[in-house]
C-alpha positions in Angstrom: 110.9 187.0 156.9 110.2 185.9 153.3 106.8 185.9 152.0 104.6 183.2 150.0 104.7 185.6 147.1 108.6 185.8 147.0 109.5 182.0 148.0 111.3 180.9 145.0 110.0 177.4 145.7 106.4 178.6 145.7 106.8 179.4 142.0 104.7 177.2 139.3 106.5 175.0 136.7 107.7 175.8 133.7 107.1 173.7 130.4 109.6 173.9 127.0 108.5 173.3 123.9 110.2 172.3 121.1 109.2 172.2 117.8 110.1 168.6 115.9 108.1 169.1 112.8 110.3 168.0 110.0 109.3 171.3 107.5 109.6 174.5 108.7 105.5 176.0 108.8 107.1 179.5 107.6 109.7 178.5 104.6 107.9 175.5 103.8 111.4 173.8 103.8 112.8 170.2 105.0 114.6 172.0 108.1 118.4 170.7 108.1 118.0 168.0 110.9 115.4 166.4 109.5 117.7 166.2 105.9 120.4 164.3 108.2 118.0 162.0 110.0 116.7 161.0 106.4 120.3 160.7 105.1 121.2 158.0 108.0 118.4 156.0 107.8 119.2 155.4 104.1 122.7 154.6 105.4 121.2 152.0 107.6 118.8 150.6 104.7 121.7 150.4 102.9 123.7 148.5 105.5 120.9 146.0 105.9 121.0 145.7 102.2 124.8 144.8 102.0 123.6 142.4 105.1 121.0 140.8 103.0 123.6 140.5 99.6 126.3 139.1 102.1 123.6 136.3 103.1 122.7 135.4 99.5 126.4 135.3 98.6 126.8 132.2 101.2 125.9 129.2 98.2 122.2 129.1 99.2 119.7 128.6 96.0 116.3 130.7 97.4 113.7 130.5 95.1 111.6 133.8 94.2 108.3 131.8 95.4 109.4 130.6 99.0 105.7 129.0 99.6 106.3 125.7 98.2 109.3 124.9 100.0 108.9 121.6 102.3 110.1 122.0 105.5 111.4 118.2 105.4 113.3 118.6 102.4 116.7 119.6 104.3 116.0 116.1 106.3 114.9 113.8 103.7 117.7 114.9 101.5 119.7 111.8 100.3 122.9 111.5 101.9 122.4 114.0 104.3 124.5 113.6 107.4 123.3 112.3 110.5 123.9 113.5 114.1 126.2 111.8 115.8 124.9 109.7 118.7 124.8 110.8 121.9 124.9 114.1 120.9 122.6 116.7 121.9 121.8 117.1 118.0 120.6 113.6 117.9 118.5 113.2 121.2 116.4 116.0 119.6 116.5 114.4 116.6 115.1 111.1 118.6 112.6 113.2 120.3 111.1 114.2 116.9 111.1 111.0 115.4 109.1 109.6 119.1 106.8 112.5 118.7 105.9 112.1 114.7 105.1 108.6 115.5 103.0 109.4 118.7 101.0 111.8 115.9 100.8 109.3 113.7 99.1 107.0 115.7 96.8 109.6 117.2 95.7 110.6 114.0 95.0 106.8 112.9 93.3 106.4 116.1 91.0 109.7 115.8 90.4 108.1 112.2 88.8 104.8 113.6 86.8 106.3 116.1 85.3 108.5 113.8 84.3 105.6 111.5 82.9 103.5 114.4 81.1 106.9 115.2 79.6 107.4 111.7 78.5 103.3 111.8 76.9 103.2 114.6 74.8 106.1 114.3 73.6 104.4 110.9 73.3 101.2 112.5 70.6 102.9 115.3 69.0 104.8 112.3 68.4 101.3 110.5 67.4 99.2 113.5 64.8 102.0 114.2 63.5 101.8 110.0 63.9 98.1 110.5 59.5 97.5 111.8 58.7 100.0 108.2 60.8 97.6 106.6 59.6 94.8 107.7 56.1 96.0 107.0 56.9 97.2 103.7 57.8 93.6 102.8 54.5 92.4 103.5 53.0 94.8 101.2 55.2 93.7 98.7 54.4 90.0 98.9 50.8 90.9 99.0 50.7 93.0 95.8 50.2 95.8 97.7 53.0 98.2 96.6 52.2 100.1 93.4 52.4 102.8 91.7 53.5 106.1 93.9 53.7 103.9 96.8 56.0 101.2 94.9 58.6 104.7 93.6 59.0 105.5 97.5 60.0 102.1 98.4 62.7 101.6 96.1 63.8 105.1 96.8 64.0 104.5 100.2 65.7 100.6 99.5 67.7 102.5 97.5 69.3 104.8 100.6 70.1 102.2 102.8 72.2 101.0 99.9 73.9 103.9 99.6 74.8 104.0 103.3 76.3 100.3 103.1 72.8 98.8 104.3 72.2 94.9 103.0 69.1 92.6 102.9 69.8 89.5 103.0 68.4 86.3 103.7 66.6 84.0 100.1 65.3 80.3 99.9 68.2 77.7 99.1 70.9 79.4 101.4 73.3 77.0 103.6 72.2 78.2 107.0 74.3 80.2 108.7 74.0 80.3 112.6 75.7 84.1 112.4 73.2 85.6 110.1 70.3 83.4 110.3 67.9 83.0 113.2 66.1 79.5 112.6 62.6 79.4 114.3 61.7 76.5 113.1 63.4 73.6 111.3 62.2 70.4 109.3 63.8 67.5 108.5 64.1 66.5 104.5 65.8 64.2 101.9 66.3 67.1 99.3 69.1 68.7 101.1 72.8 67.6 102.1 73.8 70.5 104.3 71.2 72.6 106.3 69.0 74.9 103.9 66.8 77.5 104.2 63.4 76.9 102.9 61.2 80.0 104.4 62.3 83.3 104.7 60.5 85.2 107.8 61.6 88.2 108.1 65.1 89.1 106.1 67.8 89.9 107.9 70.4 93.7 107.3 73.7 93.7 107.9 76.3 96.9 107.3 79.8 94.9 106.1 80.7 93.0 108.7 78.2 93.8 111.5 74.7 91.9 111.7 72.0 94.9 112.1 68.8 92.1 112.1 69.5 88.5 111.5 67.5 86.9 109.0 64.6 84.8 110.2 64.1 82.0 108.6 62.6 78.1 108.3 65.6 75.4 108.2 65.7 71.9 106.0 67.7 69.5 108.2 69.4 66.4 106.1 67.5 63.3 107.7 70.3 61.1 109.3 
């Protein structure tokens, strides 16, 4: 009968050690191994090396500063050979072409609705500004924008300016159904075509797009 004590199997584990530090702690040498394991990895640096001299041997010019080469240089390069159709070469190619267009087109897109954006948000500003304005206008006419009062005005004239912002709308203009609003109309024998004679309330427009049309008092020619 074997006891616990004796059972080979019962035994704990042993654990080796081995000692892979490259100078020896009592010598204060490079121990031998670590000398060859240096020596072949400056035989594989100097593999990748020849590599590297092989690769710049094969007629290709490469610049010292490689951050201002274009990528689309090799493509746009005159006379450079096509693929030939139907090859897989030039499906890709075809693919590229379909998806720089596509970007294109996004990115003229993204442009347009950023504009549109940026105009309509100054179109809401003005129409809000558009009651001071009007007020404003009737301080003016009765002499009652001066001094301090008259510097803001302009100042603030001056803004809408800058942000594309027009008045319009003077005595002796042809009237103009899209940008005036006639509420009330005369007839005369001093104009040919139909004129404007009294200005209301001027209109603003932004380019193209009618913030306020002008209201104003219309000269008819008599018949």
């Amino acid at each position: 009968m074997t006891t616990e004590g004796n059972d080979p199997s019962s035994e704990e584990p042993r654990f080796t050690f081995h000692d892979k530090r490259r100078v020896d702690p009592d010598t204060g040498e490079l121990r031998p191994e670590a000398d060859a394991q240096s020596a072949a990895g400056a035989g594989e640096g100097a593999d990748t090396e020849e590599v590297l001299a092989d690769a710049s041997d094969l007629g290709v010019d490469i610049p010292a500063d490689a951050s201002t080469l274009d990528d689309t240089e090799a493509a746009t390069e005159p006379g450079a050979a096509e693929p030939a159709p139907g090859s897989e070469a030039a499906a890709h190619l075809a693919d590229l072409k379909r998806i720089n267009a596509e970007y294109a087109a996004y990115r003229m897109r993204a442009d347009r609705e950023r504009e549109r954006a940026a105009a309509g948000g100054t179109i809401k500003a003005v129409e809000a500004l558009v009651p001071v304005l009007d007020e404003v206008r009737l301080a003016q006419e009765n002499g009652d924008v001066t001094g301090p009062f008259e510097a803001h005005v302009n100042k603030l004239l001056d803004a809408l300016a800058k942000v594309g912002v027009e008045q319009y709308g003077a005595v002796g203009d042809e009237f103009d159904p899209r940008l005036h609003e006639a509420l009330m109309q005369q007839p005369s024998n001093d104009v040919e075509v139909p004129t404007v004679f009294m200005v209301m309330q001027p209109g603003y427009r932004m380019g193209d797009r009618i913030i306020r049309a002008a209201r104003v008092g219309v000269q008819q020619p008599e018949d």
